[in-house]
N, C-alpha and C positions, 0 to 999 in steps of 0.2 A: 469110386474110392478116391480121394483127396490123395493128390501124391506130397510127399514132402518135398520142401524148400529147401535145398542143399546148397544154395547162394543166394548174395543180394549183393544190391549195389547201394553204396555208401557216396557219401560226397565228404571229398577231403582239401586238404586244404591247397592240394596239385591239382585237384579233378575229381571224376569222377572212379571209382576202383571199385571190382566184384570181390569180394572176399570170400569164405565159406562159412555159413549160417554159423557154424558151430565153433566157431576158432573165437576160442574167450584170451588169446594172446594177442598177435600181429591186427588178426581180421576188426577186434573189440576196440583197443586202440585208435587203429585209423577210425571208427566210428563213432568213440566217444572222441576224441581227442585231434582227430583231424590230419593227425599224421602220427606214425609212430617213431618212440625214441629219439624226441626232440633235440634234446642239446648235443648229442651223437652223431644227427642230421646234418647241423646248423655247423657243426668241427669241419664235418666233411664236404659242407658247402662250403665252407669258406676256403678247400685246399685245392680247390678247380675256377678255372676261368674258360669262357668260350670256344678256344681254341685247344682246350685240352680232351686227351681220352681217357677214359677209364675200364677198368677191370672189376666186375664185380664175379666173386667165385661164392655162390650158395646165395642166388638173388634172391629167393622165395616168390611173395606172391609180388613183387615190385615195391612195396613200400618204400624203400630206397631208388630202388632204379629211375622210380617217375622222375622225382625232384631231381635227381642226378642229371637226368638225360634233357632235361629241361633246362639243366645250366651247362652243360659241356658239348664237346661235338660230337664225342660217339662214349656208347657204352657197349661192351663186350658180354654180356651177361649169362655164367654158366648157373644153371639149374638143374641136377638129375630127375629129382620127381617129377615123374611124368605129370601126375593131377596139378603138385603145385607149381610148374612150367605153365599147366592149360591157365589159370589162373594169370601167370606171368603177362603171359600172352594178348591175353586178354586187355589186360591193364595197359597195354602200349596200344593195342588198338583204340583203346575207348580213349586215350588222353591225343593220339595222332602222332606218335614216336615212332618216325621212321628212321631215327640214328639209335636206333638199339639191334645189336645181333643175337638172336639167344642162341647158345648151343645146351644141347644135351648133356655132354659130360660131363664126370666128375674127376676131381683133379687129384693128383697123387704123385708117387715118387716111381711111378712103372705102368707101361701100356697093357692094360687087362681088362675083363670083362669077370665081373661078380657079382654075385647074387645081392638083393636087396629089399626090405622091408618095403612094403605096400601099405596102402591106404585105402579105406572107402568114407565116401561121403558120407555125413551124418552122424560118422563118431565122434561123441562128447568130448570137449574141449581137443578138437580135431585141430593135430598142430603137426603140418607133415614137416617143419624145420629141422627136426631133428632125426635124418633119416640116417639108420642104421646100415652098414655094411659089412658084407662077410656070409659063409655056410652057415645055410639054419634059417635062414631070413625067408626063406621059403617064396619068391614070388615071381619077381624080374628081375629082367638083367641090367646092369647098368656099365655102360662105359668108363674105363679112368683114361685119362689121359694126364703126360708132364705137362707144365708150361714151356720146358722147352720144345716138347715137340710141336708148336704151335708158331705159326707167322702171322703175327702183328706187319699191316705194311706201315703205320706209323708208329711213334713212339706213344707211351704210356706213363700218362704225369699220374695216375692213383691207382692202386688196388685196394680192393676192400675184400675183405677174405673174411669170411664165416660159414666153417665149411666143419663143426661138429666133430673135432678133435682130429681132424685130418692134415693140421695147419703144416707140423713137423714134416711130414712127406712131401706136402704141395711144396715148400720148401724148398728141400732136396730135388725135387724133380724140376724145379726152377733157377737154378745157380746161374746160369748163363743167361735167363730171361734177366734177372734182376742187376747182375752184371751189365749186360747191356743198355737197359731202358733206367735204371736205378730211378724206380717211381716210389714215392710217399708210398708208406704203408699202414692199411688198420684193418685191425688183426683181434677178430678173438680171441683171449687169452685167460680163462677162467678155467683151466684144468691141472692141475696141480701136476698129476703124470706127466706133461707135453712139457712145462715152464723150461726144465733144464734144457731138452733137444733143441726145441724153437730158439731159446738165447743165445746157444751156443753157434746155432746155423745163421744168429741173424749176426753173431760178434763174427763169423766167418765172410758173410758179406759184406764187414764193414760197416754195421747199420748201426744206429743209436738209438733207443726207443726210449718209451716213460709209459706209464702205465692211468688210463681213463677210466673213471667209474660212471655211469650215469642210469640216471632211472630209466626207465621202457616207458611209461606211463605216467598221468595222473590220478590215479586212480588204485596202484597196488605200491610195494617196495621194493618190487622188481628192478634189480640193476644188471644194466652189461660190463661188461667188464674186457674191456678194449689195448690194445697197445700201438700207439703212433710210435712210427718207426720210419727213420729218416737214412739216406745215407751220410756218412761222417764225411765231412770238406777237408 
């Protein structure tokens, strides 16, 4: 019996990346287009230089990380999903990224361990980005951790946070990271519930933001919907 194809490998415009067969999002993108969410990229490449580190919270399959890690010195990259961690994973090995650290957890405003939605391979338009937390999720367990409970031994010139409506906590559980390292920030921001907490945690840090739309692709009207967020001089 023929088993199915639950991955390929794609050539992009960083390398080589394995995506999963079925992801008509992130995976289809890099394949048609060679990298995803161009001009989103190209913002955040332009806000690091060689000697800088970065913070990526809900890396996915590395579609960012690559190009990231290929222009700065180290990237920090948290990923809960296990499947789409192995993918992450993956992605560094086949490009030769030894200045990436992955960790496991996910990030919030309290040290806990909660249940969380699962994936299997082969589900139609298999997209583990948007992974769910909380009772009922029936599956694994997944780590949160704060960002301050966390040591950086250097500093942190960028975060990039898309982390599925959990921005408001990460946040909160971060005062003191962002107090001390005060790195550029971009930030998913496309949730209507979250806009007031997250403004008000960022007018609490001090921060300035403005608000980016850009397409994901060439190919649908899919936009992200981002916020650069700086500290005020």
């Amino acid at each position: 019996m023929r088993r199915m194809k639950f991955s390929k490998l794609v050539e992009t415009k960083f390398g080589r990346m394995m995506i999963p067969a079925s992801d008509a999002h992130v995976g289809e993108s890099l394949e048609r287009d060679g990298l995803y969410s161009k001009d989103e990229l190209n913002k955040l490449l332009a806000l690091i230089g060689p000697n800088d580190n970065v913070l990526e919270l809900g890396a996915h399959i590395g579609s960012f990380t690559v190009p990231l890690a290929q222009k700065c010195k180290h990237v920090w990259a948290f990923e809960p999903q296990p499947i789409t961690r192995a993918y992450l994973s993956a992605n560094m090995l086949l490009n030769d990224l030894n200045n990436v650290t992955i960790r496991h957890e996910a990030i919030s405003d309290r040290l806990q361990t909660v249940e969380a939605a699962t994936y299997q391979l082969g589900t139609e338009n298999f997209n583990t980005g948007g992974m769910v937390f909380g009772p009922g999720q029936n599956a694994q367990r997944a780590y949160m951790v704060t960002l301050d409970s966390l040591n950086f031994s250097e500093p942190i010139k960028l975060v990039k946070m898309d982390i599925e409506g959990y921005e408001p906590q990460a946040l909160l559980g971060g005062l003191n990271f962002f107090r001390t390292h005060k790195p550029v920030l971009w930030m998913e921001h496309d949730r209507p519930e979250n806009m007031p907490a997250t403004e008000m945690l960022l007018s609490k840090l001090g921060y300035e933001f403005e608000l980016h739309t850009d397409r994901l692709n060439s190919f649908s009207d899919y936009c992200a919907y981002n916020i650069l967020c700086w500290p005020k001089k």
